[in-house]
C-alpha positions as CSV (number, residue, x, y, z in Angstrom):
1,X,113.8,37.1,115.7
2,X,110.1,35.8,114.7
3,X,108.3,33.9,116.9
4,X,108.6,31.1,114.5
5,X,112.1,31.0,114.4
6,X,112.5,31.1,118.2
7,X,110.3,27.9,118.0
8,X,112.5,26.4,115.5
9,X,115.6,26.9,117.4
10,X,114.0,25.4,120.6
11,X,112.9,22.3,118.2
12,X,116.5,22.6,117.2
13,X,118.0,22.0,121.1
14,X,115.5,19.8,121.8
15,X,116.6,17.6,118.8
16,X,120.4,18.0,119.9
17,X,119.3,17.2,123.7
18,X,117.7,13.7,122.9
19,X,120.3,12.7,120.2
20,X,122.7,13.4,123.6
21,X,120.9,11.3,125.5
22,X,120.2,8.2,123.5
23,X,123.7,8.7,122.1
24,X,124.5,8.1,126.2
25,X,122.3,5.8,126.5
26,X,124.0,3.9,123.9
27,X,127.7,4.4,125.1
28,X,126.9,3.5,128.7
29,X,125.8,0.3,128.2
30,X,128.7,-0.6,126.0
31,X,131.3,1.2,128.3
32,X,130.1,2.3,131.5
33,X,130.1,5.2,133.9
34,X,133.3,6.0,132.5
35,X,132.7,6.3,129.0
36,X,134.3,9.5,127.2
37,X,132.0,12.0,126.7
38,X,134.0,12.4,123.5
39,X,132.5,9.2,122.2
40,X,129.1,9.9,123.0
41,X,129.0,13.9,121.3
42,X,130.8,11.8,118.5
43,X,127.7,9.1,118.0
44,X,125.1,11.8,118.8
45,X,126.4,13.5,115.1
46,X,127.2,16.6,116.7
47,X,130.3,18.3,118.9
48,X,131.5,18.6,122.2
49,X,130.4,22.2,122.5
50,X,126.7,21.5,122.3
51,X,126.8,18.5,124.8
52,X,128.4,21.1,126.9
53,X,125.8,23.6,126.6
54,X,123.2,20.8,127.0
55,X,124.7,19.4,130.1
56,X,127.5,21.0,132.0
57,X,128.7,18.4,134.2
58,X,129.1,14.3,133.1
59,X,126.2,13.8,136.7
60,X,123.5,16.1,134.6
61,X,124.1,14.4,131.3
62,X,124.2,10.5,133.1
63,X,120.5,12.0,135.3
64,X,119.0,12.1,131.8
65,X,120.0,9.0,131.1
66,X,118.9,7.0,134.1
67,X,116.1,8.8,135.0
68,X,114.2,5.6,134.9
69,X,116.2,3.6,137.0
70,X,114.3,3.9,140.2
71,X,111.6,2.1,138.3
72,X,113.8,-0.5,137.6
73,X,114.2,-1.0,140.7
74,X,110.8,-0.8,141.9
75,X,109.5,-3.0,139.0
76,X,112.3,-5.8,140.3
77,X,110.9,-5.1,144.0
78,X,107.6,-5.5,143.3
79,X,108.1,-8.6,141.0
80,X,110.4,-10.3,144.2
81,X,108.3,-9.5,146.8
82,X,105.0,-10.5,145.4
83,X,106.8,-14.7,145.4
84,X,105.7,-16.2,148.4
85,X,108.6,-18.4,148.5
86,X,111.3,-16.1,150.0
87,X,114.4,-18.4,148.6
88,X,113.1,-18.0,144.9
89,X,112.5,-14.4,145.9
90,X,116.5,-14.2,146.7
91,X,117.3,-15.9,143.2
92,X,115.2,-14.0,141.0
93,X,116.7,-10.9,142.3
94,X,120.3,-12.2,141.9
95,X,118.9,-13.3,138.0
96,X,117.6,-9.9,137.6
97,X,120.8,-8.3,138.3
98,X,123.2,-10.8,136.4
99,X,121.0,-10.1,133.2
100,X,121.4,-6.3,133.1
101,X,125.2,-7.0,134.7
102,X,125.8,-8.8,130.8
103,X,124.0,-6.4,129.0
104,X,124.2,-3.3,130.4
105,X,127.6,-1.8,131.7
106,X,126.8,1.7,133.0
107,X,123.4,0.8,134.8
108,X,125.9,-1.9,136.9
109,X,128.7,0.7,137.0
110,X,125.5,2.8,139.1
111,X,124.0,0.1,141.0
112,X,127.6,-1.2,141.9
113,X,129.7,2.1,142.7
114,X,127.0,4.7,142.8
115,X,127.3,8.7,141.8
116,X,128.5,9.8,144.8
117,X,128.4,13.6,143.1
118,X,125.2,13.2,142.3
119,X,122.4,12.5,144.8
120,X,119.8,11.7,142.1
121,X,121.7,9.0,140.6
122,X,123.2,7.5,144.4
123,X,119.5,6.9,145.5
124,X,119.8,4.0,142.7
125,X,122.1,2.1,144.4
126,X,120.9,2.8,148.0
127,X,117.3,1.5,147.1
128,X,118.7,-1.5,145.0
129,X,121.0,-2.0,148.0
130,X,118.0,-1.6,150.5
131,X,115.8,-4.3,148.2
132,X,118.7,-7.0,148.9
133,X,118.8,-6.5,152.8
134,X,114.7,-6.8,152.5
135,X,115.2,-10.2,150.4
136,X,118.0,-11.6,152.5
137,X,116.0,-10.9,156.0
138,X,112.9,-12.5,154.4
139,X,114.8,-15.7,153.3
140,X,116.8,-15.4,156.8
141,X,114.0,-15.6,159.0
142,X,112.5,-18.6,156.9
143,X,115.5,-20.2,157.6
144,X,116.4,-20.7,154.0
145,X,119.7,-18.3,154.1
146,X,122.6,-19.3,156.8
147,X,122.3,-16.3,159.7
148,X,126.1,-15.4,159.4
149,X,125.3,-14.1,155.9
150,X,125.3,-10.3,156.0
151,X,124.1,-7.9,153.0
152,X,127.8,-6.8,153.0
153,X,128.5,-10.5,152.1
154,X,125.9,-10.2,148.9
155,X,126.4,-6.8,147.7
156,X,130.2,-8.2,147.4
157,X,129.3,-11.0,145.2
158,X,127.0,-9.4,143.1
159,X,130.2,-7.1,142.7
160,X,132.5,-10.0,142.1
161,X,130.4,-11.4,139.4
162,X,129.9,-7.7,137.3
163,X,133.8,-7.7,137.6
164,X,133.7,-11.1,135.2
165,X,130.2,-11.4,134.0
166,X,130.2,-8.9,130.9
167,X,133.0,-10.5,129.8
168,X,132.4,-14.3,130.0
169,X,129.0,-13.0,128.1
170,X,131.1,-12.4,124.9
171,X,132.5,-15.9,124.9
172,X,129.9,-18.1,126.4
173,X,126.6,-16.6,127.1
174,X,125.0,-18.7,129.3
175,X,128.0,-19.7,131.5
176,X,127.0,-17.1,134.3
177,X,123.9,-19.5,135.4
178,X,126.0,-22.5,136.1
179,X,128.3,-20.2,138.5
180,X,125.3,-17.8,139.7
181,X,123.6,-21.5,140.8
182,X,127.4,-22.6,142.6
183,X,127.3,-19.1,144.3
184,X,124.0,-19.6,145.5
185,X,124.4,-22.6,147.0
186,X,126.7,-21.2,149.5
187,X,124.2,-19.3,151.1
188,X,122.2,-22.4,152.1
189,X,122.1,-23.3,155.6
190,X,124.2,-26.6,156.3
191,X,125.9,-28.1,158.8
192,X,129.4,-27.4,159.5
193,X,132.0,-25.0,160.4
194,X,131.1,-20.9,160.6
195,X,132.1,-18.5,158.4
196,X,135.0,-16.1,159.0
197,X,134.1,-13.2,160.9
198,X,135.9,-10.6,159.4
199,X,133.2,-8.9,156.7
200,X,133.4,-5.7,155.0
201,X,131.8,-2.7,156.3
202,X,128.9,-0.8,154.5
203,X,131.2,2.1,154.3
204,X,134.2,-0.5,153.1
205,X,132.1,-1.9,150.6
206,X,131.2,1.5,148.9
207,X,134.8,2.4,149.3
208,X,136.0,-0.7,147.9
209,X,133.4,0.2,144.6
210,X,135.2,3.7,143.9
211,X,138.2,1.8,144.2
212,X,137.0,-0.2,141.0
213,X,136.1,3.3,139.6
214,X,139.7,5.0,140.5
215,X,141.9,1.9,138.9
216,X,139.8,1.7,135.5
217,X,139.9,5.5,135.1
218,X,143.1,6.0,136.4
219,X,145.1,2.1,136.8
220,X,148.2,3.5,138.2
221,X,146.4,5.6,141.0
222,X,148.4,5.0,144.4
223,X,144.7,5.6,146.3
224,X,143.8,1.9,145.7
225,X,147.1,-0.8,145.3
């Protein structure tokens, strides 16, 4: 084969490659982590065989897709951690998540569940996870959080809202600030009796995220009741 048609079938893959991934891109944020890869060969205009050849496993495919979402996060840190006042710090983070929670399923589905498979794709959630315990100590030791609150206590109520938040979004946009502003008035500091003190684990909490995973995929799976 010529060199010129060795350079027109590498054009030719790379073509196919970013058709994949924007066709991923696209599915993902409708769908989620779950979406079939069916779909996505399907809106890419070409079949199953080439996203195969392309990328193997769904974890290769969903690293080409995301490979910006450490920047996300970094851009959100930066932005948060640059506001003096550590409370408005706390809130713009939770803002931050709720808007790409209603707009964008898969990049919740990561930051919620995480890839466990893939280590690429996990270090998403562990930084986004490691930015909220930063925030919540900040607004903690500024007295501005109650001291019983624990980052399992957030991370579960950022999950709670992604369970209803895409949803409501379809029917009445801006609803999720009204209820983001009741939630966050619980973690004000005020007089009165102490919270429960039975709180889920780390480990619970990321076991209680494949559990979401396992019943969308799979609702009748005996694993998670």
């Amino acid at each position: 084969m010529s060199v010129e048609g060795r350079t027109g079938l590498r054009r030719d893959a790379a073509r196919n490659r970013q058709l994949l991934v924007d066709a991923a891109g696209e599915v993902l944020r409708e769908q989620g982590l779950d979406a079939p890869l069916d779909e996505i060969a399907r809106r890419a205009g070409l079949g199953n065989a080439t996203l195969y050849r392309h990328f193997p496993t769904r974890e290769r495919l969903y690293e080409a897709v995301f490979a910006e979402a450490s920047e996300i996060v970094d851009r959100i840190r930066e932005r948060t951690l640059q506001l003096d006042d550590p409370w408005l710090a706390l809130v713009t983070y939770f803002e931050e998540a709720c808007e790409f929670i209603t707009t964008d399923q898969g990049l919740c589905d990561l930051m919620m569940q995480g890839a466990p498979r893939s280590p690429v794709l996990n270090s998403f959630r562990v930084k986004a996870d490691t930015l909220v315990q930063t925030l919540l100590d900040r607004a903690q030791e500024h007295g501005v959080v109650r001291g019983d609150i624990r980052l399992t206590d957030v991370l579960f109520i950022l999950a709670s809202l992604a369970r209803v938040l895409p949803a409501s979004a379809t029917i009445c946009p801006e609803a999720w600030h009204r209820h983001l502003a009741i939630t966050l008035d619980g973690l004000r500091p005020r007089d009165g009796a102490d919270l429960p003190p039975t709180s889920l684990s780390y480990e619970q909490l990321i076991e209680l995220g494949q559990c979401f995973h396992q019943r969308r995929s799979t609702p009748l799976s005996p694993d998670c009741p």
